[in-house]
mmCIF file as gemmi writes it, N, C-alpha and C atoms, coordinates in Angstrom:
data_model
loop_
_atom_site.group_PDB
_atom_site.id
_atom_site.type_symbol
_atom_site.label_atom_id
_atom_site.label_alt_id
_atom_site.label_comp_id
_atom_site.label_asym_id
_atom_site.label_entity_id
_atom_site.label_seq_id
_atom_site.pdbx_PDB_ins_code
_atom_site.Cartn_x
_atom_site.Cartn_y
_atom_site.Cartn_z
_atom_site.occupancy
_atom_site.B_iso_or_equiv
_atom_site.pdbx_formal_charge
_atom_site.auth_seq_id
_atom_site.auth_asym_id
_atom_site.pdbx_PDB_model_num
ATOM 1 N N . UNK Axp A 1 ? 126.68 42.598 141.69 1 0 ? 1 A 1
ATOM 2 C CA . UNK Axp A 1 ? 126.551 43.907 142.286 1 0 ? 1 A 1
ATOM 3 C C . UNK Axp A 1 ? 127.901 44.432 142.756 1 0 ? 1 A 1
ATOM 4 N N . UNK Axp A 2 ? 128.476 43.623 143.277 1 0 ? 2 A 1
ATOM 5 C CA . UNK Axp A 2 ? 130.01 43.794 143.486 1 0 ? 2 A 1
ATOM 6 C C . UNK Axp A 2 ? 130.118 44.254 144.868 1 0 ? 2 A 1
ATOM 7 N N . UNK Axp A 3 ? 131.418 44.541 145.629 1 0 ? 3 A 1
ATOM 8 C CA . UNK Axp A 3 ? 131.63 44.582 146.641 1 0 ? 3 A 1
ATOM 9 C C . UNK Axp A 3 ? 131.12 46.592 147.414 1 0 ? 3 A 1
ATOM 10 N N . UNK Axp A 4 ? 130.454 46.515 148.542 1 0 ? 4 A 1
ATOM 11 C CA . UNK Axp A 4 ? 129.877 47.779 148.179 1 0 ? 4 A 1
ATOM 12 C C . UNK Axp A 4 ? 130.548 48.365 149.756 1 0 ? 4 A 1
ATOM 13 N N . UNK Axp A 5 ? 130.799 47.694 150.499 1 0 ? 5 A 1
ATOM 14 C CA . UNK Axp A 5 ? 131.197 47.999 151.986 1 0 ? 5 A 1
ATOM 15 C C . UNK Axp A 5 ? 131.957 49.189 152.296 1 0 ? 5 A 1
ATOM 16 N N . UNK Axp A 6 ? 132.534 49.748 151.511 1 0 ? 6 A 1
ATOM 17 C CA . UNK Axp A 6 ? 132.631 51.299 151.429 1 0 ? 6 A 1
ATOM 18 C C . UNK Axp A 6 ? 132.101 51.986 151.203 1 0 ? 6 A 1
ATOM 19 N N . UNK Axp A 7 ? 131.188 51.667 150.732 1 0 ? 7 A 1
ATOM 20 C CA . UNK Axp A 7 ? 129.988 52.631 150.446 1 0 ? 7 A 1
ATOM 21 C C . UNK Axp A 7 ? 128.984 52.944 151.466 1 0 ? 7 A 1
ATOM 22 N N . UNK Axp A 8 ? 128.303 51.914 151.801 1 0 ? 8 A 1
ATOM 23 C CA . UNK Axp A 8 ? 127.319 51.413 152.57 1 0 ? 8 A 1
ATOM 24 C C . UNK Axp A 8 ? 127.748 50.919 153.826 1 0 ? 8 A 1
ATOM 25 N N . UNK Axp A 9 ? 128.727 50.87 154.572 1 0 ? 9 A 1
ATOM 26 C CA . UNK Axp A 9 ? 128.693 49.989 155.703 1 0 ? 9 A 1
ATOM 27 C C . UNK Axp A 9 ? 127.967 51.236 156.459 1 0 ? 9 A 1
ATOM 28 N N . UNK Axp A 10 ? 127.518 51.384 157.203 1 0 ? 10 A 1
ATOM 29 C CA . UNK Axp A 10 ? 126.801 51.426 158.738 1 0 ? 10 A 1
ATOM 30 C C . UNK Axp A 10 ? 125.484 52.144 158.197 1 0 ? 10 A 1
ATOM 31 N N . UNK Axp A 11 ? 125.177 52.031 157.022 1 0 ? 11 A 1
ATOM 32 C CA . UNK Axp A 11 ? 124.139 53.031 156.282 1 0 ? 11 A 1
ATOM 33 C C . UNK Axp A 11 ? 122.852 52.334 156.822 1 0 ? 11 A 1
ATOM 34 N N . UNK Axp A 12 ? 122.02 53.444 157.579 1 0 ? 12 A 1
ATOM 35 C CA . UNK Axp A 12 ? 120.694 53.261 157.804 1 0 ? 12 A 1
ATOM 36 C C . UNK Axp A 12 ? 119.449 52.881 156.843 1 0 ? 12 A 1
ATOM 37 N N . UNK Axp A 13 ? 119.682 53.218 155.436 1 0 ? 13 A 1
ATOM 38 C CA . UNK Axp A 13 ? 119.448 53.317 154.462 1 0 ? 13 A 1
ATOM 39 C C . UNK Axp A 13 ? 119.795 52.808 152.812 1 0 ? 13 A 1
ATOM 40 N N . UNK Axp A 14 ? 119.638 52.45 151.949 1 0 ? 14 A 1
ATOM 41 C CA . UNK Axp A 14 ? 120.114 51.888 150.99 1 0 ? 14 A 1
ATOM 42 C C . UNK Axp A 14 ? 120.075 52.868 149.995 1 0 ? 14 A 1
ATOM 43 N N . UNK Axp A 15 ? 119.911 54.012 149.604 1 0 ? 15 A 1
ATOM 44 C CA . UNK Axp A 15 ? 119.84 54.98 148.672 1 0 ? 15 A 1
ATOM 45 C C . UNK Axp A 15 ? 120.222 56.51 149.626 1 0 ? 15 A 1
ATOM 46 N N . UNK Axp A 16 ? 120.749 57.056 148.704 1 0 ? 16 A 1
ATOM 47 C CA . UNK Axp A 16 ? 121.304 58.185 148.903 1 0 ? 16 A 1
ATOM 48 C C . UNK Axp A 16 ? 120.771 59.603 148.264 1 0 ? 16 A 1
ATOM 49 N N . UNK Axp A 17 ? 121.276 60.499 148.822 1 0 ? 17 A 1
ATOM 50 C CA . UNK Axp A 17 ? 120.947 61.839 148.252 1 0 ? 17 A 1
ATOM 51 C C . UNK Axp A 17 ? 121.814 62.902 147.392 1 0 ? 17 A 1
ATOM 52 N N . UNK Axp A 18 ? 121.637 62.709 146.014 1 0 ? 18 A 1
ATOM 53 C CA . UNK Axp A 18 ? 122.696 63.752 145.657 1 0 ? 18 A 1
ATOM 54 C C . UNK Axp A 18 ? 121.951 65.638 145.64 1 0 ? 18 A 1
ATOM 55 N N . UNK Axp A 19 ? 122.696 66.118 146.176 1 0 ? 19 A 1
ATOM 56 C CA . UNK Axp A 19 ? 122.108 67.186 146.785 1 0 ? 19 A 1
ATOM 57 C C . UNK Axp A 19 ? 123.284 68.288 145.33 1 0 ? 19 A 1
ATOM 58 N N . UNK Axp A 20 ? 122.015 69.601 145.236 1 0 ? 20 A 1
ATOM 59 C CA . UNK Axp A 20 ? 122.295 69.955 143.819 1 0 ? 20 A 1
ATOM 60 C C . UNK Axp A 20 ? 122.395 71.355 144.14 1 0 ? 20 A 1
ATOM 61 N N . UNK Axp A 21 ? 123.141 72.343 144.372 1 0 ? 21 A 1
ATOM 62 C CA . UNK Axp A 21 ? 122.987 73.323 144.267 1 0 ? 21 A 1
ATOM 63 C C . UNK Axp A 21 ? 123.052 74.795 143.528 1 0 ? 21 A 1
ATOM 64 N N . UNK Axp A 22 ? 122.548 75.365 142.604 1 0 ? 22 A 1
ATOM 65 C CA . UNK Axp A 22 ? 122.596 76.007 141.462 1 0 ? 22 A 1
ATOM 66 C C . UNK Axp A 22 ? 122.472 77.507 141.653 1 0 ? 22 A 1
ATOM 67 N N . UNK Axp A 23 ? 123.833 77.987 141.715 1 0 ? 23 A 1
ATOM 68 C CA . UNK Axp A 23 ? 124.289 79.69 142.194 1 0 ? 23 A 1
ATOM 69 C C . UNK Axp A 23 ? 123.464 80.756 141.293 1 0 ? 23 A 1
ATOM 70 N N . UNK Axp A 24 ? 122.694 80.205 140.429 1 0 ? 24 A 1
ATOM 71 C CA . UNK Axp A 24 ? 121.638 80.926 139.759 1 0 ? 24 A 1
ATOM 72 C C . UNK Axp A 24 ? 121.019 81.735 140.96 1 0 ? 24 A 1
ATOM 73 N N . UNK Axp A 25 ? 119.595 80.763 141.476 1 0 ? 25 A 1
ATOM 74 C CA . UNK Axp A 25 ? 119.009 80.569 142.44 1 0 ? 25 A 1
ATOM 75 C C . UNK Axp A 25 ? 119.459 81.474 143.498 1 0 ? 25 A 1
ATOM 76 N N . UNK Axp A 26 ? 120.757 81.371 144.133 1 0 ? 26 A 1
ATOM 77 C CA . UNK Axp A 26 ? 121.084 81.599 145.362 1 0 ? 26 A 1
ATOM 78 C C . UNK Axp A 26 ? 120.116 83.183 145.838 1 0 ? 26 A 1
ATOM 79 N N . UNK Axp A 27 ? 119.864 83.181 147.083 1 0 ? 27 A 1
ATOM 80 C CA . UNK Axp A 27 ? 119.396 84.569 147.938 1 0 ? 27 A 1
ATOM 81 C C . UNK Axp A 27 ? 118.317 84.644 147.576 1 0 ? 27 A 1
ATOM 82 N N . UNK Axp A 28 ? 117.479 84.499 146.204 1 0 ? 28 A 1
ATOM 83 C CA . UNK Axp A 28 ? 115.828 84.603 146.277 1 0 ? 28 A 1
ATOM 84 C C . UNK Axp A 28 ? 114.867 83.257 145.796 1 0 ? 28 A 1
ATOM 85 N N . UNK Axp A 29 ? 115.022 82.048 145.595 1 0 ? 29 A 1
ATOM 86 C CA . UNK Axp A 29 ? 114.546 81.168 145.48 1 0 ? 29 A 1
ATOM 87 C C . UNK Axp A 29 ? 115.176 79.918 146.097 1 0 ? 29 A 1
ATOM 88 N N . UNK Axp A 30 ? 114.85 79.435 147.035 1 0 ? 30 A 1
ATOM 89 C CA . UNK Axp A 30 ? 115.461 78.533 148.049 1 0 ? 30 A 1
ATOM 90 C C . UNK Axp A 30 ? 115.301 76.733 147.729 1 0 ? 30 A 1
ATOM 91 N N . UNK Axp A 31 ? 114.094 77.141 147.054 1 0 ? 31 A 1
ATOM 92 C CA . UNK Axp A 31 ? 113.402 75.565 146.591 1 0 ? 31 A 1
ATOM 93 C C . UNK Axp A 31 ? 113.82 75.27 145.351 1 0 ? 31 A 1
ATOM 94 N N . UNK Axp A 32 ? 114.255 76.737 144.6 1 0 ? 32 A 1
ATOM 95 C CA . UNK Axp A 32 ? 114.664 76.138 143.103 1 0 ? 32 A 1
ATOM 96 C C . UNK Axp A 32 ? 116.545 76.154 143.439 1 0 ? 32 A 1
ATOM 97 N N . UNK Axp A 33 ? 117.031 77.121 144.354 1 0 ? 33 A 1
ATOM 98 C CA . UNK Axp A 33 ? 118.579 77.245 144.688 1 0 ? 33 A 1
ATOM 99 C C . UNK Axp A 33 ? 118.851 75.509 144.987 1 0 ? 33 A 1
ATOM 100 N N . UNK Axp A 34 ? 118.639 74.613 145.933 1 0 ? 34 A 1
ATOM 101 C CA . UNK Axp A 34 ? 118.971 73.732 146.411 1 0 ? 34 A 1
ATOM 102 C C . UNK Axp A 34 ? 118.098 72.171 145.789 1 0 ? 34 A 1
ATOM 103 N N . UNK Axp A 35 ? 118.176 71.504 145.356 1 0 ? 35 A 1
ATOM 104 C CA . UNK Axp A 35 ? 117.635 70.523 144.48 1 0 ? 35 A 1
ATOM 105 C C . UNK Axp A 35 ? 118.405 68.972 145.064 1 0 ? 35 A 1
ATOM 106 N N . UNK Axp A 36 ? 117.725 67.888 145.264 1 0 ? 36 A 1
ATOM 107 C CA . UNK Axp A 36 ? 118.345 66.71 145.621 1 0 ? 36 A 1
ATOM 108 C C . UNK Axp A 36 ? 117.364 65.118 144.473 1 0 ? 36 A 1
ATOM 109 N N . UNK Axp A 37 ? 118.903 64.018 144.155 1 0 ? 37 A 1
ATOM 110 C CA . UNK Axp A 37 ? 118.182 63.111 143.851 1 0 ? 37 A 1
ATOM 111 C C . UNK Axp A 37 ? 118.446 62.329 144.442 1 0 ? 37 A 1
ATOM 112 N N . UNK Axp A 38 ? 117.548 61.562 144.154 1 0 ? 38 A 1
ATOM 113 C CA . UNK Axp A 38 ? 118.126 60.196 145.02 1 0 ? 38 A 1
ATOM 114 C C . UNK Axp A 38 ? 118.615 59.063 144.66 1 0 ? 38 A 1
ATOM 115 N N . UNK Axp A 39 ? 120.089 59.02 144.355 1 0 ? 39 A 1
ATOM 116 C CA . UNK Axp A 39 ? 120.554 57.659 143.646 1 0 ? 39 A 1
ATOM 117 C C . UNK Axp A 39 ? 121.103 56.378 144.729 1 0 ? 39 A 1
ATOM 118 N N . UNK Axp A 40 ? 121.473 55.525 143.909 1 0 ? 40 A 1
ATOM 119 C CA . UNK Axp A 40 ? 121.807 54.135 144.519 1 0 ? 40 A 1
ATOM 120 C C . UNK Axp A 40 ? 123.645 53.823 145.021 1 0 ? 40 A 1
ATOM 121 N N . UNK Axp A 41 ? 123.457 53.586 145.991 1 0 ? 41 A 1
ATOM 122 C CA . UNK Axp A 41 ? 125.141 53.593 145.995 1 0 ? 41 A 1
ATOM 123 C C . UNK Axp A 41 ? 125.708 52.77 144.994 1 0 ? 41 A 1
ATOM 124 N N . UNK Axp A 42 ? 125.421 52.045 144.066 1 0 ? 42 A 1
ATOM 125 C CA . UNK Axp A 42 ? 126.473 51.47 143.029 1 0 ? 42 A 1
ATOM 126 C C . UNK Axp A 42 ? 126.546 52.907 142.4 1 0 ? 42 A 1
ATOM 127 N N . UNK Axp A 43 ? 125.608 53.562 141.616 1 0 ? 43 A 1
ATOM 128 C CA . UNK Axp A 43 ? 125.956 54.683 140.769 1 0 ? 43 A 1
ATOM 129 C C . UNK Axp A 43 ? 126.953 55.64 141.69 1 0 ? 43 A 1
ATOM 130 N N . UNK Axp A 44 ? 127.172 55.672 142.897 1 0 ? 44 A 1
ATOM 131 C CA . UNK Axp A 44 ? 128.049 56.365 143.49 1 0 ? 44 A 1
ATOM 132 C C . UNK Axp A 44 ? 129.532 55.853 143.362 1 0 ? 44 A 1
ATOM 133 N N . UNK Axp A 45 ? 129.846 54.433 143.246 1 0 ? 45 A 1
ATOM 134 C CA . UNK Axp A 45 ? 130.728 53.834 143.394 1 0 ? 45 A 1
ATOM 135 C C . UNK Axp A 45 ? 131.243 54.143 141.491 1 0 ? 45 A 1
ATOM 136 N N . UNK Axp A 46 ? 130.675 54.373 140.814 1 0 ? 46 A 1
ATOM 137 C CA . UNK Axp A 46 ? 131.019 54.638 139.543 1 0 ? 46 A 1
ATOM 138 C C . UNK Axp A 46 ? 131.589 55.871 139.764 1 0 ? 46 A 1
ATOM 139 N N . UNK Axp A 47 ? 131.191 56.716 140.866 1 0 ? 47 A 1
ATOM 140 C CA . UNK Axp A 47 ? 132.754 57.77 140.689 1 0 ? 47 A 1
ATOM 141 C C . UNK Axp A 47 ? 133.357 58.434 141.045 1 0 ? 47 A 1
ATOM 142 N N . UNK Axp A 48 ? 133.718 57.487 142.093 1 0 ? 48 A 1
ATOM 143 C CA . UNK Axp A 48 ? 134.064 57.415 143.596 1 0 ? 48 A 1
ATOM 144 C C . UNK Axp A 48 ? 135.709 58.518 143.602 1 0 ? 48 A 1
ATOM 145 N N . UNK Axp A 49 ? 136.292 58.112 142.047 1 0 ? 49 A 1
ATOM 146 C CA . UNK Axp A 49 ? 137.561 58.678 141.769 1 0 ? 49 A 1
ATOM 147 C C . UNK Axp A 49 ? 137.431 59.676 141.564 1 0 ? 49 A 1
ATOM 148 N N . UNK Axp A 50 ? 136.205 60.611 141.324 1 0 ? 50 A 1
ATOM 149 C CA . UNK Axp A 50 ? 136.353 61.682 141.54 1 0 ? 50 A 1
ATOM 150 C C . UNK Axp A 50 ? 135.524 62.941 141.921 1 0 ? 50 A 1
ATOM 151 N N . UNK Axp A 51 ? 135.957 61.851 143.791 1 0 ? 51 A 1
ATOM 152 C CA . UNK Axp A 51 ? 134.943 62.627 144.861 1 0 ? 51 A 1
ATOM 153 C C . UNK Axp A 51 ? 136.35 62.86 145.51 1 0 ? 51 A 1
ATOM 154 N N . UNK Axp A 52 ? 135.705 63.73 146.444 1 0 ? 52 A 1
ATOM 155 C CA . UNK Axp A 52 ? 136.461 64.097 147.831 1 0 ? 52 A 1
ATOM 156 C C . UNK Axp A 52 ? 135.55 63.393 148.896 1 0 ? 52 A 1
ATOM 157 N N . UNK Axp A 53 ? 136.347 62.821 149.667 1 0 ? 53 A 1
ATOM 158 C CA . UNK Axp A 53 ? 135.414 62.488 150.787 1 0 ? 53 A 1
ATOM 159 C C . UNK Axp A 53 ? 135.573 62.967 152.336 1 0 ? 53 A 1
ATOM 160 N N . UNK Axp A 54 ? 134.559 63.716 152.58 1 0 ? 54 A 1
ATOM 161 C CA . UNK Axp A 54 ? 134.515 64.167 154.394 1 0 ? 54 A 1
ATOM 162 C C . UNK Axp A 54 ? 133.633 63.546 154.975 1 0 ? 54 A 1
ATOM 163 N N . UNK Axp A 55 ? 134.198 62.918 155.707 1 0 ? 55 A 1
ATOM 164 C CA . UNK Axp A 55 ? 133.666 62.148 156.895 1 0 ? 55 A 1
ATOM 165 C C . UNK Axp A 55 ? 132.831 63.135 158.274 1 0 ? 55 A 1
ATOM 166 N N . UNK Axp A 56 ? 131.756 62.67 158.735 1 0 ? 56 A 1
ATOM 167 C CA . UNK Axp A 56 ? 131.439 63.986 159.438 1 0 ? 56 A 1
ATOM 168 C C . UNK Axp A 56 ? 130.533 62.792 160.697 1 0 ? 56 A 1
ATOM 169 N N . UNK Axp A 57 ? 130.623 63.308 161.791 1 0 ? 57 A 1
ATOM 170 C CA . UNK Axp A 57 ? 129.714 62.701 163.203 1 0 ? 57 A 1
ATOM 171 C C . UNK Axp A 57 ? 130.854 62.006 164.014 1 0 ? 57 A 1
ATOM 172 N N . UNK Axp A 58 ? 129.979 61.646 165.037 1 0 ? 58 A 1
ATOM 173 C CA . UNK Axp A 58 ? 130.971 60.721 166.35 1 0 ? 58 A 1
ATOM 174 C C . UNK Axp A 58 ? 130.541 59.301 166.035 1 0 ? 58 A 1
ATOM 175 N N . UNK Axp A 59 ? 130.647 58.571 165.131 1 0 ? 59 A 1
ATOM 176 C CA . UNK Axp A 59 ? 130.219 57.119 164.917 1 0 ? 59 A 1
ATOM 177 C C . UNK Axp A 59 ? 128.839 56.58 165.265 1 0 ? 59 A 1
ATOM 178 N N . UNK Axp A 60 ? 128.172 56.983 166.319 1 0 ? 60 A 1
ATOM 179 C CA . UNK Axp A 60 ? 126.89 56.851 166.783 1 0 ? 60 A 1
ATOM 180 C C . UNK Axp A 60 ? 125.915 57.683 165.867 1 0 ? 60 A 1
ATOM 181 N N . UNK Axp A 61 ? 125.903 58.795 164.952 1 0 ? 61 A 1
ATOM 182 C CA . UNK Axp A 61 ? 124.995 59.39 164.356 1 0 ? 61 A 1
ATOM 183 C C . UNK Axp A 61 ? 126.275 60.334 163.509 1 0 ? 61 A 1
ATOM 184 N N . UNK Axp A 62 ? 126.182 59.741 162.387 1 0 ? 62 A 1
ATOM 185 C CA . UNK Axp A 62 ? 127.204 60.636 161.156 1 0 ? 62 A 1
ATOM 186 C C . UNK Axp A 62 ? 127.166 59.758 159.761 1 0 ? 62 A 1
ATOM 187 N N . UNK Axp A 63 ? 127.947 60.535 158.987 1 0 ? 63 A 1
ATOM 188 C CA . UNK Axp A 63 ? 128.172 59.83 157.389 1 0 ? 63 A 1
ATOM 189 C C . UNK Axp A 63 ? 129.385 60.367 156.555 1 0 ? 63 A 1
ATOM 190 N N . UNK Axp A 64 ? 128.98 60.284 155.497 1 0 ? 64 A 1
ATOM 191 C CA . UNK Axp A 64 ? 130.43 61.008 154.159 1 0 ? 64 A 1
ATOM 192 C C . UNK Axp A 64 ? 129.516 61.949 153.376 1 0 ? 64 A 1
ATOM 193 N N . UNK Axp A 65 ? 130.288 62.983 153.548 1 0 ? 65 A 1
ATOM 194 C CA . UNK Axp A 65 ? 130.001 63.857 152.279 1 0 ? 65 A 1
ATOM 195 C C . UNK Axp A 65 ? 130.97 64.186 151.204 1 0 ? 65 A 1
ATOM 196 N N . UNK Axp A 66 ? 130.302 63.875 150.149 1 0 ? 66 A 1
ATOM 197 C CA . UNK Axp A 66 ? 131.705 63.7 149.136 1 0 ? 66 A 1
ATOM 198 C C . UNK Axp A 66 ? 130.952 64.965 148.291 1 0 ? 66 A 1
ATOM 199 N N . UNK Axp A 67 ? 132.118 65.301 147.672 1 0 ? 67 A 1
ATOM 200 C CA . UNK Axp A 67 ? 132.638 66.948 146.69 1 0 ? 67 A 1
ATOM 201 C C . UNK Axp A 67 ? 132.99 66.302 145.915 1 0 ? 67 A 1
ATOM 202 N N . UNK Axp A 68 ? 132.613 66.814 144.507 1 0 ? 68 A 1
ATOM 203 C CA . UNK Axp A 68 ? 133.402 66.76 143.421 1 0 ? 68 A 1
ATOM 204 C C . UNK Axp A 68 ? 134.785 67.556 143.535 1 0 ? 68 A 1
ATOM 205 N N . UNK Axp A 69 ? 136.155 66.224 143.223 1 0 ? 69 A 1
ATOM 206 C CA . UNK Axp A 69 ? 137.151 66.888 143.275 1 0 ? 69 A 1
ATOM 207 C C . UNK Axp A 69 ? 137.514 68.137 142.67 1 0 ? 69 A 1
ATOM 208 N N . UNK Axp A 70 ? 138.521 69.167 142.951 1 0 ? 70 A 1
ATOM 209 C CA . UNK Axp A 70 ? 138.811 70.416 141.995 1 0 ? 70 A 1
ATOM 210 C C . UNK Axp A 70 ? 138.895 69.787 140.376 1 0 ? 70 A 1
ATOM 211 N N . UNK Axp A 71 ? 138.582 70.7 140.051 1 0 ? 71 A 1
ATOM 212 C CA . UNK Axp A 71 ? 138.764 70.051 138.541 1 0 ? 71 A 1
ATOM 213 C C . UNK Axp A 71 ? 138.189 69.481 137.791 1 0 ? 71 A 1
ATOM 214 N N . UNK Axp A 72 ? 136.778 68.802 138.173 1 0 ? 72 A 1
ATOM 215 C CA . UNK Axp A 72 ? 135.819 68.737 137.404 1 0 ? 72 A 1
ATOM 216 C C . UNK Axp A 72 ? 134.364 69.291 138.117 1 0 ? 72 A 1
ATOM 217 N N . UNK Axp A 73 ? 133.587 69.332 136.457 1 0 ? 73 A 1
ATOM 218 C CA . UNK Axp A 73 ? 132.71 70.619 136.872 1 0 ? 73 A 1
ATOM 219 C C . UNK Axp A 73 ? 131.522 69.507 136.969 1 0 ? 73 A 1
ATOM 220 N N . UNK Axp A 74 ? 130.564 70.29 137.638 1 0 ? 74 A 1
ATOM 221 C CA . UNK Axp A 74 ? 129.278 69.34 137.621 1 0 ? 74 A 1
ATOM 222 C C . UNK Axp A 74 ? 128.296 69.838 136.451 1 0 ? 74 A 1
């Protein structure tokens, strides 16, 4: 499985949310605008090189939200 502790350390949880948002949608369909799956942090760690990562909370209740870097499209 390999080493995952960047990924996962303080994670409440073992699976994640990739959250989808499609500018089609935007302003009149809210349920079809915003879309989420739920993958596994190894598939995250496959591409990790090209995320951005923001860190967000006070250590007691927070996480990472990672962006696809500039430059590639989703």
């Amino acid at each position: 499985m390999g080493d995952l502790t960047d990924v996962a350390s303080g994670s409440g949880i073992y699976e994640m949310s990739l959250n989808e948002i499609d500018p089609y949608y935007a302003g009149w369909s809210t349920l079809l605008e915003y879309q989420y799956h739920i993958i596994h942090p190894v598939t995250l760690k496959t591409i990790m090189d090209q995320l951005d990562k923001e860190p967000w909370g006070d250590g007691a209740l927070g996480g990472v939200v990672y962006r696809l870097k500039e430059g590639y499209s989703s």
